[in-house]
C-alpha positions, -999 to 999 in steps of 0.1 A, spaced: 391 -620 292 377 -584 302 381 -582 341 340 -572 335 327 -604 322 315 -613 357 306 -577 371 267 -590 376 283 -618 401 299 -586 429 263 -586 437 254 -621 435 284 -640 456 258 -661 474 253 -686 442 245 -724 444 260 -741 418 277 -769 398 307 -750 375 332 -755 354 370 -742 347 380 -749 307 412 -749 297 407 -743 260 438 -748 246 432 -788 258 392 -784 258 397 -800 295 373 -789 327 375 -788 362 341 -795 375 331 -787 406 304 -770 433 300 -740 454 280 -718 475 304 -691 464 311 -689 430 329 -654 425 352 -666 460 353 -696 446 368 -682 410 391 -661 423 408 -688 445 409 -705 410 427 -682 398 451 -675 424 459 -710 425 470 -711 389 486 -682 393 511 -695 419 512 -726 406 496 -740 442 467 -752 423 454 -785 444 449 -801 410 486 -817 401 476 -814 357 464 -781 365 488 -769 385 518 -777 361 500 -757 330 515 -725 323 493 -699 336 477 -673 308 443 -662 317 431 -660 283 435 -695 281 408 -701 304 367 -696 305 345 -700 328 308 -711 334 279 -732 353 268 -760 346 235 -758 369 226 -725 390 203 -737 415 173 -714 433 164 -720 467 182 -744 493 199 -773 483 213 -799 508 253 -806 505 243 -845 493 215 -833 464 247 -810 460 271 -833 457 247 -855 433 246 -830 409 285 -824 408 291 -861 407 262 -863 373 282 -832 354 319 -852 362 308 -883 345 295 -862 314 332 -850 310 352 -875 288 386 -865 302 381 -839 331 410 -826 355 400 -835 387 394 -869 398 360 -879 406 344 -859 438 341 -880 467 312 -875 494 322 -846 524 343 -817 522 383 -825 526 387 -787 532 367 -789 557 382 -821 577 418 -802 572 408 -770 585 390 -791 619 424 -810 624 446 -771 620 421 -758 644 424 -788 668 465 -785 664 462 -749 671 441 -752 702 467 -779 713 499 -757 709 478 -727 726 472 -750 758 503 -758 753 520 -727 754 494 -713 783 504 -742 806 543 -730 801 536 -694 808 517 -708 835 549 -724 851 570 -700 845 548 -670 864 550 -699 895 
C-alpha cells in the first residue's frame, strides 16, 4: 500500500463516518465509526502492529500491511448525533456475514474507561497531597 493513498485525508481529519478495515487474505472487516478517520487509521495500525489490537481474531493475525485496505462505508456531511451515528454503524455490521468485531453496543467504552482512569488518578493525587500534607506538619 503506497504511504500516499490517503494524502487527501492530512487535510480532512475532521471526517464523520462509518468505515471499514479488510483483511483480504480472509475477505473479513472490522466495521466501525469515527469522527476521526485518519487518527482513527493510524491507531489501527498501530494496534496490529504491536499486536495490542482490542479485537482478540485481529490481534492474533500476523501483521503485513499489504494485507490490509481500507475504506468508508458512509461519509456523512454536516452534524450527526452519536445515536443516528451509532444507527448507521450498527446497519453496515449486520450487512457483514462474518465481521471481526462483535456487534457495537450503544455508548462509548473508551470513554467510560478513560472517566474511571481520570477518577483513579484524581484519587491517588488527593491522596498523595494529603501525605505531603502530613508530613510538612
Amino acid at each position: 500500500m503506497s504511504s500516499n493513498k490517503f494524502y487527501w485525508l492530512r487535510k480532512k481529519s475532521e471526517i464523520t463516518c462509518i468505515y471499514y478495515l479488510c483483511h483480504n487474505p480472509s475477505n473479513r472487516k472490522y466495521i466501525g465509526k469515527t469522527r476521526k478517520f485518519q487518527h482513527r487509521i493510524s491507531s489501527h495500525l498501530t494496534m496490529l502492529k504491536n499486536k495490542t489490537h482490542h479485537t482478540k481474531s485481529m490481534k492474533e493475525l500476523d501483521y503485513d500491511l499489504s494485507d490490509w485496505s481500507f475504506g468508508f462505508c458512509e461519509v456523512f456531511l454536516g452534524t450527526l448525533s452519536d445515536e443516528e451515528l451509532f444507527i448507521k454503524e450498527v446497519e453496515y455490521w449486520e450487512k457483514e456475514t462474518n465481521p471481526f468485531n462483535k456487534k457495537p453496543k450503544r455508548g462509548s467504552n473508551r470513554r467510560k474507561t478513560n472517566d474511571k482512569r481520570r477518577v483513579r488518578k484524581n484519587e491517588r493525587n488527593k491522596q498523595k497531597k494529603a501525605t505531603a500534607n502530613k508530613n510538612s506538619v
